[in-house]
MOPAC internal coordinates of N, CA, C and O (Angstrom, degrees):
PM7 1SCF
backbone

  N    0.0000 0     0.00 0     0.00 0    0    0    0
  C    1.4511 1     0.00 0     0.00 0    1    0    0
  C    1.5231 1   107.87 1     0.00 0    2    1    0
  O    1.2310 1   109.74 1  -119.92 1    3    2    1
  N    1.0868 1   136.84 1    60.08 1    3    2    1
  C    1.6152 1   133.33 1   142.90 1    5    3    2
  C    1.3737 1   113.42 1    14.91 1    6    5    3
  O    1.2310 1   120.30 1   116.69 1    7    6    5
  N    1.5376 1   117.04 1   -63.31 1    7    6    5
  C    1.4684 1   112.14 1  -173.35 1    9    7    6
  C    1.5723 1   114.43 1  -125.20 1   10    9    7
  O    1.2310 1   127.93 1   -80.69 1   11   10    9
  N    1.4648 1   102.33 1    99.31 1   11   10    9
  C    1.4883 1   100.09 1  -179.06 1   13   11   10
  C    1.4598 1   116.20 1   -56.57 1   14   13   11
  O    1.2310 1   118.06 1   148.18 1   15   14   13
  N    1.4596 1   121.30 1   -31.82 1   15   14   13
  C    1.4831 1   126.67 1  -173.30 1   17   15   14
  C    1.6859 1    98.27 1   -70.32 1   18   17   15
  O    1.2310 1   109.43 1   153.62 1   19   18   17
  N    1.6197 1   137.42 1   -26.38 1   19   18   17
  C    1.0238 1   130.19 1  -134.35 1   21   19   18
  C    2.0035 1    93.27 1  -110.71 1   22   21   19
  O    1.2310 1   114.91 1   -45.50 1   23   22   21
  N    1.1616 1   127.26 1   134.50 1   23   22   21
  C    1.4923 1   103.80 1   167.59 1   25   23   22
  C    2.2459 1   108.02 1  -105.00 1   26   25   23
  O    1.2310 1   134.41 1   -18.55 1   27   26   25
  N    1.3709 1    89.74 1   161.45 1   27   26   25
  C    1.6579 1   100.09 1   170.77 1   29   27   26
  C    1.5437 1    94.48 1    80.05 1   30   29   27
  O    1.2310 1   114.16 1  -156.61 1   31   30   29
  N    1.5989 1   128.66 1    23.39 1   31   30   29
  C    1.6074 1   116.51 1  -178.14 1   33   31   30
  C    1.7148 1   104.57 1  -120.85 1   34   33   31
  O    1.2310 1   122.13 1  -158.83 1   35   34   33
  N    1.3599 1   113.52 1    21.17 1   35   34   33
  C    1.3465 1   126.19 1  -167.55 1   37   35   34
  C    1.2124 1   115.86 1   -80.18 1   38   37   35
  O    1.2310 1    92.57 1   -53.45 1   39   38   37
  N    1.0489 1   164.35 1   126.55 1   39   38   37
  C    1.6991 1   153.89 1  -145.53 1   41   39   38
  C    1.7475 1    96.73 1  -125.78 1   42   41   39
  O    1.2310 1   128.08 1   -37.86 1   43   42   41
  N    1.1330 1   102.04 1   142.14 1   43   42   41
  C    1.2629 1   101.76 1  -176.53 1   45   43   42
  C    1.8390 1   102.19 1  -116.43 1   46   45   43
  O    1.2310 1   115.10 1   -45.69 1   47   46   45
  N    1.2309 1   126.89 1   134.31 1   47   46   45
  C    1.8961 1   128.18 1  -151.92 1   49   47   46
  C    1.4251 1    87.28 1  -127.03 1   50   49   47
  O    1.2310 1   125.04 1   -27.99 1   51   50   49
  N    1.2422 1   107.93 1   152.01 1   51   50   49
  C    1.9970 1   132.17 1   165.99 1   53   51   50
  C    1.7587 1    91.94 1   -87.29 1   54   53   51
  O    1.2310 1   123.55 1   -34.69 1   55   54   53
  N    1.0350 1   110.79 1   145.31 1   55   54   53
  C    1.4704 1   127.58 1  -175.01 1   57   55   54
  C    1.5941 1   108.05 1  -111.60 1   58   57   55
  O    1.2310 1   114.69 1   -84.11 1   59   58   57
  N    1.4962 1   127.68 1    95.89 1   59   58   57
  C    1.0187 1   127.70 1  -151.18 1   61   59   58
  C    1.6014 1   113.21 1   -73.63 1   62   61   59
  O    1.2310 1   116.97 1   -32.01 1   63   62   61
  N    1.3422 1   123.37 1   147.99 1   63   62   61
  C    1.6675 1   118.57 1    37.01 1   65   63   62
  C    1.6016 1   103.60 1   -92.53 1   66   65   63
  O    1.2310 1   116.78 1  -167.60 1   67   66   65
  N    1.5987 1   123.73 1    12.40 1   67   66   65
  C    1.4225 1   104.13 1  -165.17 1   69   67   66
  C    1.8128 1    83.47 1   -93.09 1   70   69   67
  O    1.2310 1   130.82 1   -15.00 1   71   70   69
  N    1.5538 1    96.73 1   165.00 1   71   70   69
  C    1.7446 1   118.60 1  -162.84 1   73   71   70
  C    1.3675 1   102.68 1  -108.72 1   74   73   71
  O    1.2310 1   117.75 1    -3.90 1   75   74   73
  N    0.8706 1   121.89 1   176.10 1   75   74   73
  C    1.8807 1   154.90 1   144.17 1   77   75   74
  C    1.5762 1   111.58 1   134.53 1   78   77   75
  O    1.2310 1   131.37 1    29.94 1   79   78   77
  N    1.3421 1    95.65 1  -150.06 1   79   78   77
  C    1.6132 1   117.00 1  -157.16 1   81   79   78
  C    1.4675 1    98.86 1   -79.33 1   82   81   79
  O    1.2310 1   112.57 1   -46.87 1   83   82   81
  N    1.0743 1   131.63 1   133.13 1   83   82   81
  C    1.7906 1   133.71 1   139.06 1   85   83   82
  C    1.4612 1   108.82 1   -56.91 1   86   85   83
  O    1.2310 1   127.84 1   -55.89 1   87   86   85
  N    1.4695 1   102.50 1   124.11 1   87   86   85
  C    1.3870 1   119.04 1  -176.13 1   89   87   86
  C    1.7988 1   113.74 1  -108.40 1   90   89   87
  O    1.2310 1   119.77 1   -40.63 1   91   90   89
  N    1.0696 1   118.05 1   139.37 1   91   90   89
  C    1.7394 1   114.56 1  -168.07 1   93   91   90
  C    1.1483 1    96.17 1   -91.24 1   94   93   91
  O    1.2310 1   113.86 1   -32.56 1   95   94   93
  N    1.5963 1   129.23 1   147.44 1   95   94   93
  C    1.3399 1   125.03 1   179.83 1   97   95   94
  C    1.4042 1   129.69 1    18.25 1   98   97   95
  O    1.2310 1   122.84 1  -131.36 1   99   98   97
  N    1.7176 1   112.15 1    48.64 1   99   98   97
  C    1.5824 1   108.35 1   154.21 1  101   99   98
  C    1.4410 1   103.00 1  -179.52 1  102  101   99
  O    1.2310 1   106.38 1    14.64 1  103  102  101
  N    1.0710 1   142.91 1  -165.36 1  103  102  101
  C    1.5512 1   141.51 1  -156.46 1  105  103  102
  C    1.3007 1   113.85 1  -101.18 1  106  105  103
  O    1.2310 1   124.59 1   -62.74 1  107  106  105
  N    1.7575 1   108.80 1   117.26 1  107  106  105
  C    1.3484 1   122.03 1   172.25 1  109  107  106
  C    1.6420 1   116.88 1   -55.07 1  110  109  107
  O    1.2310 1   123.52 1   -47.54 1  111  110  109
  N    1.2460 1   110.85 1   132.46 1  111  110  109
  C    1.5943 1   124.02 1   170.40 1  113  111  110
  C    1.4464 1   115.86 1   -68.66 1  114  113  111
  O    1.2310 1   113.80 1   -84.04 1  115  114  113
  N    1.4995 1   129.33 1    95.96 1  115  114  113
  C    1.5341 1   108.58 1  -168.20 1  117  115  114
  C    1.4085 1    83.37 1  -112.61 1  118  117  115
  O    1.2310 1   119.43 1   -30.34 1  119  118  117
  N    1.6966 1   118.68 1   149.66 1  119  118  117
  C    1.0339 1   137.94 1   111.52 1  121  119  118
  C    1.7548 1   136.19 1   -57.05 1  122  121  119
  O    1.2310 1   125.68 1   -66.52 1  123  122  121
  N    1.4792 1   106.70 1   113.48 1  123  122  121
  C    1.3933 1   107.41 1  -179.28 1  125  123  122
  C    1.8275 1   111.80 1  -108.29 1  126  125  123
  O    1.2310 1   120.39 1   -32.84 1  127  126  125
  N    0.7760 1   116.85 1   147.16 1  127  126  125
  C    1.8750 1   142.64 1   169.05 1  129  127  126
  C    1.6859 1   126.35 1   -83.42 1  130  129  127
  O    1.2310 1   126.45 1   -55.16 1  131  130  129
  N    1.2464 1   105.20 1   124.84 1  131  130  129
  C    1.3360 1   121.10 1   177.13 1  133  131  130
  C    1.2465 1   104.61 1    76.80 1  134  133  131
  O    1.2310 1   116.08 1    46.64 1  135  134  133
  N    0.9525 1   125.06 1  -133.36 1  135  134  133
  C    2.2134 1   141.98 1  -149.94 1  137  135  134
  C    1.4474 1    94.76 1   -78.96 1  138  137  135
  O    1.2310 1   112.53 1   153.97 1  139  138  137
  N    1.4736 1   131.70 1   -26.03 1  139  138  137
  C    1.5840 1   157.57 1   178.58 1  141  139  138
  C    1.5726 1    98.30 1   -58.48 1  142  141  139
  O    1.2310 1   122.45 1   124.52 1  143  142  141
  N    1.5601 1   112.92 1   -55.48 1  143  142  141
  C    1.5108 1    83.64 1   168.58 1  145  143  142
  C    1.0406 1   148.36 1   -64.46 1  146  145  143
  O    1.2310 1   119.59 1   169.86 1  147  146  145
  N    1.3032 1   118.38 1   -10.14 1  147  146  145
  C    1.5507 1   143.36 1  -176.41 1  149  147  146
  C    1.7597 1    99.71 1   -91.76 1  150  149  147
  O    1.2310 1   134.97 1   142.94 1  151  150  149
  N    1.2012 1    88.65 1   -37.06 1  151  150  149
  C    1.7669 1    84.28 1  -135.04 1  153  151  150
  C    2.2319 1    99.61 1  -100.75 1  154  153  151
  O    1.2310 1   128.39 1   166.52 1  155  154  153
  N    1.6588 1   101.45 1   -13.48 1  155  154  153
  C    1.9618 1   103.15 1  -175.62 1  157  155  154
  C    1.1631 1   107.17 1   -48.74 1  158  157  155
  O    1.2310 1   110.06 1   140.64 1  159  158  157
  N    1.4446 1   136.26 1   -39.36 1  159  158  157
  C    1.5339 1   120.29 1  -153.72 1  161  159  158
  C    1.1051 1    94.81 1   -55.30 1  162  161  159
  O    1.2310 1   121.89 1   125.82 1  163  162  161
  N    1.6104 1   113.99 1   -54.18 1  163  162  161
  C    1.5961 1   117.43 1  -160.81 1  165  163  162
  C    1.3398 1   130.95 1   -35.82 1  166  165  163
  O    1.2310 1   132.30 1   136.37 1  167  166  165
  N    1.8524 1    93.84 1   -43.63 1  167  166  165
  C    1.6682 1   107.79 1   158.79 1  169  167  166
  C    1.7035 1   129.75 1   -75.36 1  170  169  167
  O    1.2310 1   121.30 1   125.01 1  171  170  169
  N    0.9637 1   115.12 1   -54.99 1  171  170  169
  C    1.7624 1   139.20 1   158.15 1  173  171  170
  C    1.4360 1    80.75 1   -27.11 1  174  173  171
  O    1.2310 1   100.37 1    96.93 1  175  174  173
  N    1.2659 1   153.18 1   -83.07 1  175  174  173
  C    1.3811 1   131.01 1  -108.94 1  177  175  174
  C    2.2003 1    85.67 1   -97.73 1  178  177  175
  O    1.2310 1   122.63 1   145.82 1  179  178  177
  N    1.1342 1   112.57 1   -34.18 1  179  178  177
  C    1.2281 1   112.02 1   169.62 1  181  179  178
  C    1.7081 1   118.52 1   -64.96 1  182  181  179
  O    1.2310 1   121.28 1   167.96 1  183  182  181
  N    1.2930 1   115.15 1   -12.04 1  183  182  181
  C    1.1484 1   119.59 1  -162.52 1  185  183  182
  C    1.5705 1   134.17 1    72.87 1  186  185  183
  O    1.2310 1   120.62 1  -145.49 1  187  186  185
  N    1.2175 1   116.42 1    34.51 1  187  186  185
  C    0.9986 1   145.44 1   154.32 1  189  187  186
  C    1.6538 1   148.86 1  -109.35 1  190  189  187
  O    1.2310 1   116.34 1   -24.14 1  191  190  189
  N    1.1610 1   124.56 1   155.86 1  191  190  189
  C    1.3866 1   114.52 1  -173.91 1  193  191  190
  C    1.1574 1   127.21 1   -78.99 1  194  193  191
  O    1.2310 1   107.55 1   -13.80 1  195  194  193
  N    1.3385 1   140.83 1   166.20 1  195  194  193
  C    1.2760 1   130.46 1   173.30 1  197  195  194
  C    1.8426 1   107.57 1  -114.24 1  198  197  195
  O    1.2310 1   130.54 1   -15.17 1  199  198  197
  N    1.0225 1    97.28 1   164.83 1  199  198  197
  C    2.2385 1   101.65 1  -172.48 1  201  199  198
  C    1.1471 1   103.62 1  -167.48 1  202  201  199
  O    1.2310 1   123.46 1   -52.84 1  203  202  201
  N    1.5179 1   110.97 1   127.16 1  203  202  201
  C    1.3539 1   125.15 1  -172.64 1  205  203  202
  C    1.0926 1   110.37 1  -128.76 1  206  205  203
  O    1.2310 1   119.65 1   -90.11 1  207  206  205
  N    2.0837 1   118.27 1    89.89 1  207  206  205
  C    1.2039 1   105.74 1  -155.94 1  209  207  206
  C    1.3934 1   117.70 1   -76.94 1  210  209  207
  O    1.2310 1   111.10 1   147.15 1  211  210  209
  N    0.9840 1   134.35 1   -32.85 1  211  210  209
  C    1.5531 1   126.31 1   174.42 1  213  211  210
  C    1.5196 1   108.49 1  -130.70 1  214  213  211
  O    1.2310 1   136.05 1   -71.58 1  215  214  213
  N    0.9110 1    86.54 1   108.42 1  215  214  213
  C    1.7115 1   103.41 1  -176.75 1  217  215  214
  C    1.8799 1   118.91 1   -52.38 1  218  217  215
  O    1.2310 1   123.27 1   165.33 1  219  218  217
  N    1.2160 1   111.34 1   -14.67 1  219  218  217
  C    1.2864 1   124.30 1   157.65 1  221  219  218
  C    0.7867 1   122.38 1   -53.82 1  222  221  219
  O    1.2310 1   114.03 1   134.92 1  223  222  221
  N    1.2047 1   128.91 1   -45.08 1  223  222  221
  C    1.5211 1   141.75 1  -174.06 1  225  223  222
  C    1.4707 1   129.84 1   -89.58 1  226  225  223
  O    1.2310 1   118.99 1   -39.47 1  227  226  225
  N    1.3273 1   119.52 1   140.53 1  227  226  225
  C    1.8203 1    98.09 1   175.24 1  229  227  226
  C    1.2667 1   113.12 1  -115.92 1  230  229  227
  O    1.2310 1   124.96 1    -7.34 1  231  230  229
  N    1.2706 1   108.08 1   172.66 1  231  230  229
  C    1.2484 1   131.42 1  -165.78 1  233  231  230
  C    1.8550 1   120.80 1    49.98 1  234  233  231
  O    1.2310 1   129.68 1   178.42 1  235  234  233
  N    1.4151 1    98.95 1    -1.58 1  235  234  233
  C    1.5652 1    90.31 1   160.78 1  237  235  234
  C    1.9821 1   131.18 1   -94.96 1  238  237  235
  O    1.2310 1   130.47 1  -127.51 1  239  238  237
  N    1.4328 1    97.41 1    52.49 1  239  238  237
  C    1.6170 1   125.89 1   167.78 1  241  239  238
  C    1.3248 1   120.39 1   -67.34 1  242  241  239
  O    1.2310 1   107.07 1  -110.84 1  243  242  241
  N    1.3278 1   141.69 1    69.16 1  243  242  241
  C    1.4839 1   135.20 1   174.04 1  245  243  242
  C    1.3433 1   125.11 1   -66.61 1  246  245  243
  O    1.2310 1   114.58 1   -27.16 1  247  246  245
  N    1.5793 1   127.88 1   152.84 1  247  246  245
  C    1.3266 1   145.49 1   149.34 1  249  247  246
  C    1.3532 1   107.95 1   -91.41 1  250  249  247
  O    1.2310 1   129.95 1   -59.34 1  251  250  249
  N    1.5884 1    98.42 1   120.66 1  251  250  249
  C    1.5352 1   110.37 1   169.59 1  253  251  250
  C    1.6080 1   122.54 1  -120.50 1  254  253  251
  O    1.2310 1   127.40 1   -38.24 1  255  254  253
  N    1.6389 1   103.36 1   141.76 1  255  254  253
  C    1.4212 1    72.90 1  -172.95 1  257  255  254
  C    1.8239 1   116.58 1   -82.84 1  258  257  255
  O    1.2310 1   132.90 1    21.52 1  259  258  257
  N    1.0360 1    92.68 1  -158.48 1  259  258  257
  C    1.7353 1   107.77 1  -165.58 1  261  259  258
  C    1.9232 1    92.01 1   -95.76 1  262  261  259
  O    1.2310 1   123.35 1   -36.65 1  263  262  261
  N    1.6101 1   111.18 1   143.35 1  263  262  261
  C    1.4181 1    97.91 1   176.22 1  265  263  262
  C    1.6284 1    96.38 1   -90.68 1  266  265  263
  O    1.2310 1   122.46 1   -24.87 1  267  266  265
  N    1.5506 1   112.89 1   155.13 1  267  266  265
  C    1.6014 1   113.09 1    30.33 1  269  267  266
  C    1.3691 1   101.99 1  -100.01 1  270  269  267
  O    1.2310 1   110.69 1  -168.23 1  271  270  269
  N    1.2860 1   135.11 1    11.77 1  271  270  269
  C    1.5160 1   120.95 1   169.22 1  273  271  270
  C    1.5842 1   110.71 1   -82.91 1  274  273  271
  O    1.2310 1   126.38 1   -25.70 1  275  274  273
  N    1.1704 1   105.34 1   154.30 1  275  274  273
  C    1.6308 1   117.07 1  -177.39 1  277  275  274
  C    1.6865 1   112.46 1  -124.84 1  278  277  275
  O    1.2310 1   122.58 1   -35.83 1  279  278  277
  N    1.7324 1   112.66 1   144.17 1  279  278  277
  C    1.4788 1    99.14 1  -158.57 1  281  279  278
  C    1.3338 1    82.89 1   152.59 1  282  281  279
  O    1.2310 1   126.03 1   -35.89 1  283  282  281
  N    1.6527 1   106.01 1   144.11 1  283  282  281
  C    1.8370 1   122.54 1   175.92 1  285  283  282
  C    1.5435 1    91.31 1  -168.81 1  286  285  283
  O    1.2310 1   132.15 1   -37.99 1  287  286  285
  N    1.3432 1    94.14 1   142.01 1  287  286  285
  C    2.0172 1    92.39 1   163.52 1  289  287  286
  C    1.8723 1    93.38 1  -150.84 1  290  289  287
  O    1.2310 1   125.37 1   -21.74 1  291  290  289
  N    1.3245 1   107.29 1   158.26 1  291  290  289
  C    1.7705 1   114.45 1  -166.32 1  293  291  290
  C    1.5432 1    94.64 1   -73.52 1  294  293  291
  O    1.2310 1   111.59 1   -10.08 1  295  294  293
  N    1.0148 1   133.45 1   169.92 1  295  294  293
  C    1.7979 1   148.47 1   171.71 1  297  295  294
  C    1.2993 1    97.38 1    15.57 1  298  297  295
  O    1.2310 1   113.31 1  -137.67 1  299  298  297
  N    1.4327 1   130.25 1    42.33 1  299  298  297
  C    1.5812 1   109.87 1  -179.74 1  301  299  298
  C    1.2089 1    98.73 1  -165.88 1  302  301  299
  O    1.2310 1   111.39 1   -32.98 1  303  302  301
  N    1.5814 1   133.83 1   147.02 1  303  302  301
  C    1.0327 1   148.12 1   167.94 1  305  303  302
  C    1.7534 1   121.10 1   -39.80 1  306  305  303
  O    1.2310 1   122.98 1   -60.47 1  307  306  305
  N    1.5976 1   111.89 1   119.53 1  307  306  305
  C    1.6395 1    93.85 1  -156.29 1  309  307  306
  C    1.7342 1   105.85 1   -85.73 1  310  309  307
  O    1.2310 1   125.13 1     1.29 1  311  310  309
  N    1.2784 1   107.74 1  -178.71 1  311  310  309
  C    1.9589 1   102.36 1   172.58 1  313  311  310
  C    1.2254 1    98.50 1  -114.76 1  314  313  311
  O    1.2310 1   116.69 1   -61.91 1  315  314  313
  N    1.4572 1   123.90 1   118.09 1  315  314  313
  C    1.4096 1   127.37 1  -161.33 1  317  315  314
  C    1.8839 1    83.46 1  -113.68 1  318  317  315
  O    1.2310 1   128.20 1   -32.49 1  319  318  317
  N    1.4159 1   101.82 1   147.51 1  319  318  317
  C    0.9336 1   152.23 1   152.19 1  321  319  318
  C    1.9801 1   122.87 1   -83.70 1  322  321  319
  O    1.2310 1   126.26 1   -29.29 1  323  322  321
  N    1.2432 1   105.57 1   150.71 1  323  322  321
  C    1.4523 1   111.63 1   167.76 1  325  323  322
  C    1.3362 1   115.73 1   161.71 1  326  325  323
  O    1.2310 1   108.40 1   -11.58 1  327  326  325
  N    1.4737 1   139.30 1   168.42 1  327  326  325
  C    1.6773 1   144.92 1   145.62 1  329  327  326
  C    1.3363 1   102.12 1   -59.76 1  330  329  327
  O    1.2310 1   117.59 1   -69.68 1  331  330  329
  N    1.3556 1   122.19 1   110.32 1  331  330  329
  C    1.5249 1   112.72 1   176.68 1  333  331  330
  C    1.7679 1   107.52 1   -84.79 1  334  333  331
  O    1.2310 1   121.29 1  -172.16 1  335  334  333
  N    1.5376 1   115.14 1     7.84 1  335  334  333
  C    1.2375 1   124.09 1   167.17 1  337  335  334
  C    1.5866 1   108.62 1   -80.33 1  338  337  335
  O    1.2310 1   120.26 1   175.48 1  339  338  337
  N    0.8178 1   117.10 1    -4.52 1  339  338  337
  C    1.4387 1   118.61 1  -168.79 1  341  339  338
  C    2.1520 1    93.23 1   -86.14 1  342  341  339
  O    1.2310 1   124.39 1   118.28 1  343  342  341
  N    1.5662 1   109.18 1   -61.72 1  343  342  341
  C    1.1550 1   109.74 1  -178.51 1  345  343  342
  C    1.8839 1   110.87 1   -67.54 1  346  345  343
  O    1.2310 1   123.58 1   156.61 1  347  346  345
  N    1.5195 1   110.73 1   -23.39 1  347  346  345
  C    1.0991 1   107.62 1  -161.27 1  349  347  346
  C    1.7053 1   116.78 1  -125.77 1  350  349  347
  O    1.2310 1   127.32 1  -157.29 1  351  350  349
  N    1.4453 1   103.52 1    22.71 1  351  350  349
  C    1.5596 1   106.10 1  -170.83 1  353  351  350
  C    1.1531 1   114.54 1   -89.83 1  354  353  351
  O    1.2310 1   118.06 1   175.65 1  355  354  353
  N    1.3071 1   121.29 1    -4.35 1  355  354  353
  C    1.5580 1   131.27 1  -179.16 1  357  355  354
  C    1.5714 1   124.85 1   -87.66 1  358  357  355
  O    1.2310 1   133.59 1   165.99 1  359  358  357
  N    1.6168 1    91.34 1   -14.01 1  359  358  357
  C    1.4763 1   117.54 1   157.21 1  361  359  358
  C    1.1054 1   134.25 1   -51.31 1  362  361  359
  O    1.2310 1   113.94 1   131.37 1  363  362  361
  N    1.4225 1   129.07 1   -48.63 1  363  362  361
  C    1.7927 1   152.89 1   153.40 1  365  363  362
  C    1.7142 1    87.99 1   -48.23 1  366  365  363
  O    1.2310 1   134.87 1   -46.89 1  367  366  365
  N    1.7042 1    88.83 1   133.11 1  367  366  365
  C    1.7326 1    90.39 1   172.82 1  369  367  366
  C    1.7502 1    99.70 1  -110.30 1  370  369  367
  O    1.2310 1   129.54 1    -5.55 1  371  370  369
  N    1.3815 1    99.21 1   174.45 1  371  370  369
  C    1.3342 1   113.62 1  -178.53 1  373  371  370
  C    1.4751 1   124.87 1   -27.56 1  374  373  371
  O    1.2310 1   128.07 1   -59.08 1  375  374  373
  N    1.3384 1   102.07 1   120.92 1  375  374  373
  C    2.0548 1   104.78 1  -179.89 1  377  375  374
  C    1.5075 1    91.60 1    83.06 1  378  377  375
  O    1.2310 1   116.19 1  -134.23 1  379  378  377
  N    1.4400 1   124.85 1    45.77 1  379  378  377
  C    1.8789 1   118.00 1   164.87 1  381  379  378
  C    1.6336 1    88.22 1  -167.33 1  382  381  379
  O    1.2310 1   133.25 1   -36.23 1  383  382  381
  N    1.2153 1    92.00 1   143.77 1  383  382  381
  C    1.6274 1   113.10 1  -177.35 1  385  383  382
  C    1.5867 1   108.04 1  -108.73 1  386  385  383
  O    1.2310 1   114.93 1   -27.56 1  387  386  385
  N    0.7015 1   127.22 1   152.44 1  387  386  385
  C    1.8620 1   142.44 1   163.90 1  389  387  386
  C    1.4525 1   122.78 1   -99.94 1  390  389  387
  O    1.2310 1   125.06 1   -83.56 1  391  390  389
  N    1.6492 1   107.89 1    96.44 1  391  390  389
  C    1.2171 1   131.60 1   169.18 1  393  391  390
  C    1.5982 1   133.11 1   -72.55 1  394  393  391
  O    1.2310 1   115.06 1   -68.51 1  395  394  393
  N    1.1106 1   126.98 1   111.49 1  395  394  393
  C    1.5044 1   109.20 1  -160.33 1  397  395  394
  C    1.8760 1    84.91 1  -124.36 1  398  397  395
  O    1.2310 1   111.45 1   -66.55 1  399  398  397
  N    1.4075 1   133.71 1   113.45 1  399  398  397
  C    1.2942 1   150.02 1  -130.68 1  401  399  398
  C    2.0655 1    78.92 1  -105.99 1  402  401  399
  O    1.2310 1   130.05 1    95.41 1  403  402  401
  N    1.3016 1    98.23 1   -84.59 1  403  402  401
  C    1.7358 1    95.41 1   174.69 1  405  403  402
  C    1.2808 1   109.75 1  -129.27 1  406  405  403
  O    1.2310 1   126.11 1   -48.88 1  407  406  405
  N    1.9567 1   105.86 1   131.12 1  407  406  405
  C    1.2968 1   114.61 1  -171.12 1  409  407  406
  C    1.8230 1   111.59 1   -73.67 1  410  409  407
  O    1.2310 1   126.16 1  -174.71 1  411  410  409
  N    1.6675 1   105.77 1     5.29 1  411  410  409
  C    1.6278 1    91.83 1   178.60 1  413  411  410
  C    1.7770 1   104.51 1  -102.52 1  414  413  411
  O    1.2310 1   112.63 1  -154.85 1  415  414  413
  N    1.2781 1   131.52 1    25.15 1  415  414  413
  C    1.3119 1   130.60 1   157.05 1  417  415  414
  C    1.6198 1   107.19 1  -141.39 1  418  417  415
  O    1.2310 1   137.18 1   -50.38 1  419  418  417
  N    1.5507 1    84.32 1   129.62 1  419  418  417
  C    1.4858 1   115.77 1   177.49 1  421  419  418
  C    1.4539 1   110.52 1   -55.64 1  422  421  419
  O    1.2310 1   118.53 1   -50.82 1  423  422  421
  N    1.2465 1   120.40 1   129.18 1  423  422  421
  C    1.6666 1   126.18 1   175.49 1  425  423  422
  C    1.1103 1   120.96 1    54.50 1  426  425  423
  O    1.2310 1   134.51 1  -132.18 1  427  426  425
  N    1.0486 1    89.53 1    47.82 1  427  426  425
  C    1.8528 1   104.08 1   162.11 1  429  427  426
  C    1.3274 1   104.28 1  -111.49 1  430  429  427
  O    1.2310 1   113.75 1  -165.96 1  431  430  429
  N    1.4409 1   129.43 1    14.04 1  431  430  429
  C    1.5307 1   105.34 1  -174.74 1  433  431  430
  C    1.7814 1   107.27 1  -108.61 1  434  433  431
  O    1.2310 1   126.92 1    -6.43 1  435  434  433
  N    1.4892 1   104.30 1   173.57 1  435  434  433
  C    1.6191 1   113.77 1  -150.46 1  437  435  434
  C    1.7139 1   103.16 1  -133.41 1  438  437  435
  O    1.2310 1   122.87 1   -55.43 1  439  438  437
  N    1.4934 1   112.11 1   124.57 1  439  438  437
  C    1.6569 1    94.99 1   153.23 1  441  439  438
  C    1.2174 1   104.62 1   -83.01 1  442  441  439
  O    1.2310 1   126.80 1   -34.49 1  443  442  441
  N    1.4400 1   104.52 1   145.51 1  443  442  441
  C    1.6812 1   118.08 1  -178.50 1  445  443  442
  C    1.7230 1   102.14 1  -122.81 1  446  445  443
  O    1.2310 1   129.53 1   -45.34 1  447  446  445
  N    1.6107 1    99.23 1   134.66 1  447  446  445
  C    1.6309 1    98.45 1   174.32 1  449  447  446
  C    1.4943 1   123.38 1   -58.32 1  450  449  447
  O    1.2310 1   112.17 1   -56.03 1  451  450  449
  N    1.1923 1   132.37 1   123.97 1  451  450  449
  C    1.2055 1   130.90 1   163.37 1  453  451  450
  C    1.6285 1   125.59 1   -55.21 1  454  453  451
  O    1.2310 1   121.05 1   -52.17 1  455  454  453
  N    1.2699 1   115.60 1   127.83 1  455  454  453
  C    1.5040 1   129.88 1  -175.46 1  457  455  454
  C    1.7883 1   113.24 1   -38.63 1  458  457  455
  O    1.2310 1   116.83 1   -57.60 1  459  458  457
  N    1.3418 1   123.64 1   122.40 1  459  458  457
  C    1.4510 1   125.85 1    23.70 1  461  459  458
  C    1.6625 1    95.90 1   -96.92 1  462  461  459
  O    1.2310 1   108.86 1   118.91 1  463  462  461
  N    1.1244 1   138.45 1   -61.09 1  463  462  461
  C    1.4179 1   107.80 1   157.10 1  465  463  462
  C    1.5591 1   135.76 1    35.83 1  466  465  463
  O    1.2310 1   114.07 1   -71.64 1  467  466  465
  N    1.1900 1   128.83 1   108.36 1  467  466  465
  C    1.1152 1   127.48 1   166.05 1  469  467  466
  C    1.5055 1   147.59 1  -124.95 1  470  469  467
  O    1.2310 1   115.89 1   -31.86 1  471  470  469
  N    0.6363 1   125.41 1   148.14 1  471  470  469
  C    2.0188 1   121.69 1  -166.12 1  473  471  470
  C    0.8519 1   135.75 1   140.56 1  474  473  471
  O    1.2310 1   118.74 1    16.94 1  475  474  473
  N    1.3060 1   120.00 1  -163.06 1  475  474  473
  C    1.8049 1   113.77 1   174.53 1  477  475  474
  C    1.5254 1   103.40 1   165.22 1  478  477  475
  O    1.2310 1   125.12 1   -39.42 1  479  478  477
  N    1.2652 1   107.77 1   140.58 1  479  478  477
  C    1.7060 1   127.03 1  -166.15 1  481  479  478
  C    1.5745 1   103.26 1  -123.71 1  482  481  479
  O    1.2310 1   121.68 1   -16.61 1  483  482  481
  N    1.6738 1   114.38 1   163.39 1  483  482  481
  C    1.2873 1   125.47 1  -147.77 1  485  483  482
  C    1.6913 1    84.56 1   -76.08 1  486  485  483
  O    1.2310 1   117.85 1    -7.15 1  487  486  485
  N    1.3450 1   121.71 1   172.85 1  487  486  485
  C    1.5596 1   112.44 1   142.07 1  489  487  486
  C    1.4067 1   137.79 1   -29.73 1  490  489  487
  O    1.2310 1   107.56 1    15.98 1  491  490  489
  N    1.0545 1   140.81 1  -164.02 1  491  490  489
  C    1.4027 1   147.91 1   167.14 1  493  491  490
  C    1.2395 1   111.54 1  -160.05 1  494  493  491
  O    1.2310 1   132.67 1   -15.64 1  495  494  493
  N    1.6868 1    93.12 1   164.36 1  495  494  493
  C    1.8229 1    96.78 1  -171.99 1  497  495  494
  C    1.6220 1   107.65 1   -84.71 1  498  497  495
  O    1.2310 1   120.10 1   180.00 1  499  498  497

């Protein structure tokens, strides 16, 4: 998203090695390669990529996740890890910090008031 102030200017990208067009406000068309054609939803629907490192071979098709989380598992949906402050700390406005408690569960993280200040609110979308 280029312009956080701006809405509908968000580009939507193929996550390589799968290809195509960047699409502006709505869903890129990717073509994917090897075991990936069969096998992306599996990842896609978790939100992750699919990679088929040598297409010679079978069953070595991974799901990876998307950064800033990190995480791959072979023919199977991976358990990604990450700081979800990293994608989401820019969220907390001025005088609040972004707490992410443990990076192996999703939405648990918090803007927290900055000192002397005190508090703290649920996540956000």
């Amino acid at each position: 998203d280029p312009d956080k102030t701006a809405t509908g200017d968000w580009t939507c990208n193929c996550v390589a090695p799968a290809t195509g067009t960047p699409v502006t406000g709505g869903i890129a068309t990717c073509t994917q390669v090897g075991e990936c054609v069969a096998n992306a939803a599996t990842c896609t629907a978790a939100g992750q990529s699919c990679d088929d490192p040598n297409t010679m071979v079978v069953g070595d098709w991974t799901c990876n996740c998307v950064a800033p989380a990190t995480g791959s598992a072979t023919a199977m949906v991976a358990s990604c890890t990450g700081d979800e402050c990293v994608a989401n700390g820019a969220t907390c406005p001025m005088g609040q910090t972004c707490n992410d408690p443990d990076p192996a569960i999703t939405g648990d993280w918090t803007c927290e008031c900055n000192a002397p200040s005190t508090g703290s609110g649920m996540q956000m979308p």
